[in-house]
N, C-alpha and C positions, 0 to 999 in steps of 0.2 A: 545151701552149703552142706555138704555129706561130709560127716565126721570119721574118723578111723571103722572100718566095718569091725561086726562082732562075729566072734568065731560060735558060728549059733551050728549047734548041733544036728545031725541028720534027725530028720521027720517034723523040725519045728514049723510050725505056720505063723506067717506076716503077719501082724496085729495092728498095724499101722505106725503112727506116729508118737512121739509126745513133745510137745511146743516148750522148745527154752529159752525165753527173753532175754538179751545182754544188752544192756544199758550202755551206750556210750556217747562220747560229746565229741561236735563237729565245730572249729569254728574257723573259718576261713572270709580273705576278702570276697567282695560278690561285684564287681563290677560290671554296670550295662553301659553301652554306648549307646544314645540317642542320633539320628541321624535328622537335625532340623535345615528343613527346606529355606532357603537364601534368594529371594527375587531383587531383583532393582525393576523399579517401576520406567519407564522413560522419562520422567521427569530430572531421574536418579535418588530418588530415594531406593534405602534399602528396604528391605522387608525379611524376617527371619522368625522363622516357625518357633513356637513356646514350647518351653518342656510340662510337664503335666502338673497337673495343681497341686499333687499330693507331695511333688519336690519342693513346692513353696520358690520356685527360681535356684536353690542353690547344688551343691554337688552330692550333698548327702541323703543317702535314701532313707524314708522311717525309720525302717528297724535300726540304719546307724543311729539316728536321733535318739528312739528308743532306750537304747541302751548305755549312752553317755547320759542322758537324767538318770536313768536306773541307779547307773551305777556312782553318779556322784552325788543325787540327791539321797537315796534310798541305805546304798552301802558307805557310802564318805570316804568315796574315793576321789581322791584331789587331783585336780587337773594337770600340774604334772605325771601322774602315775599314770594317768589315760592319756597322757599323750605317749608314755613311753610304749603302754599294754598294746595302743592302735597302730603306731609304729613297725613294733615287731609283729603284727599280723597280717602287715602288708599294705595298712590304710594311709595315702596322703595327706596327709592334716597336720596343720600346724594349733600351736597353741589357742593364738587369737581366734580361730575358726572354732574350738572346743567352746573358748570360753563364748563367742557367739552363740552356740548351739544348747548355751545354758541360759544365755539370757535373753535370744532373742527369738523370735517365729514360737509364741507362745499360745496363741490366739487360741489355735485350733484343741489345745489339751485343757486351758481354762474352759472353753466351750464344754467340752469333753466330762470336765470335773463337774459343772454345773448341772447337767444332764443327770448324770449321776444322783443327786440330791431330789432333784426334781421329780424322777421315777421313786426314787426311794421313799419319797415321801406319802408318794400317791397310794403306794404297796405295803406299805408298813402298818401296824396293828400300835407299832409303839417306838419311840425312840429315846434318847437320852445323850443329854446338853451338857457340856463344861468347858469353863474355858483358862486359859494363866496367864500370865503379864508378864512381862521381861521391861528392861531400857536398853533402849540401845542409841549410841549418839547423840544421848539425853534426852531422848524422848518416851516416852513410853507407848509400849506397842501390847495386842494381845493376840492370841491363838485361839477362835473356837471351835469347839471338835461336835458335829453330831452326826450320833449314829446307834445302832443295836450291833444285835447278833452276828447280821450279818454286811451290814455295809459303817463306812466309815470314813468323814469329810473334812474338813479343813479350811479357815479359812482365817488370815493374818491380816488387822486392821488396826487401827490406831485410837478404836474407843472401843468399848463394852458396854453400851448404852442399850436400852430395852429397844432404840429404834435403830439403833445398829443389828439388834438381833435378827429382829422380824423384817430387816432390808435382807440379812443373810438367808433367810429361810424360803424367802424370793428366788435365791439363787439368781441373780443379778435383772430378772426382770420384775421390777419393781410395780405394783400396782394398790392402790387403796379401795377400801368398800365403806360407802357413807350411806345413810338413808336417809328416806324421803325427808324427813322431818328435818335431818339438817341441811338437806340441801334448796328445802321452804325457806330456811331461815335468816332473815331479815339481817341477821350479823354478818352473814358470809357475802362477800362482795358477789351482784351481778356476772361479772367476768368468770368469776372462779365455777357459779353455777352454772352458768349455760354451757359449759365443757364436760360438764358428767353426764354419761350417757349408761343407759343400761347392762348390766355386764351379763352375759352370757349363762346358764343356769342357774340364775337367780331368780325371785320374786320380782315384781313390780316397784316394791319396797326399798330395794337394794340397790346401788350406785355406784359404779366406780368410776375413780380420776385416779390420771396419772400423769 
């Protein structure tokens, strides 16, 4: 973009340029049409091409997903208000489909979360644990949070128990380490012992069951 020219004096020499950033927001629908192939077999069955995994089957792409948890997990905006904001921006969606898109095809972002904990862990020098308790429906529920500096996790379960912790610190893949000694040992059932098997960067000592 060339702005209004300056009235530059006779004899001056070009110096080149100076870059000025202007920040601005774009937010618009984005619709793509999928074009899926449709056979009948002779039989008469039909057959009809999938649309891509990252849709999960339904009509809305990530970043719409994205942004409806963003914004009604994160900012507390109520699902009325995002229906009215998607509306006016040109997006098809009814209520029921929001409130879908808050409760259901979660899989992939739990995954996501777990991940998270799991590297953090590996990289971290140091971290820090707390958790607090609410009721809700008469039950009682808790929240624990671990993290440092720089990352930060969550995760809402219905005890605070030491072996609720270190199930969470798994980040949902749970696994035990026993040694030799106790899995020699004459108390532990047959069955339970012949299933431990050596774990992977361990000592010969060392045992896991899961």
């Amino acid at each position: 973009m060339r702005p209004p020219r300056l009235a530059v004096p006779e004899g001056s020499r070009f110096k080149g340029y100076r870059d000025v950033v202007v920040q601005d927001l774009r937010i618009a629908a984005h619709n793509t049409l999928y074009r899926l192939e449709v056979w009948q077999t002779p039989t008469g069955e039909r057959l009809v091409g999938a649309l891509p995994t990252c849709l999960q089957g339904g009509h809305f792409g990530a970043e719409l997903r994205r942004y409806v948890l963003y914004q009604h997990h994160h900012c507390q905006v109520t699902q009325p208000l995002l229906h009215e904001q998607l509306r006016e921006w040109g997006i098809n969606i009814s209520v029921g489909q929001i409130d879908a898109l808050l409760s259901g095809h979660t899989t992939e972002f739990l995954a996501e979360k777990d991940q998270i904990l799991t590297t953090a862990l590996a990289v971290s020098r140091w971290i820090s644990v707390d958790d607090s308790g609410a009721r809700h429906q008469g039950r009682n529920g808790y929240v624990t949070q671990i993290g440092n500096d720089w990352f930060a996790w969550f995760s809402s379960t219905a005890s605070k128990s030491r072996i609720n912790f270190l199930q969470l610190l798994h980040a949902g893949e749970i696994s035990y380490t026993v040694t030799w000694t106790w899995r020699s040992s004459a108390m532990v059932p047959a069955n339970l012992r012949s299933c431990c098997t050596p774990c992977a960067g361990f000592t010969p000592s060392d045992w896991c069951i899961s």
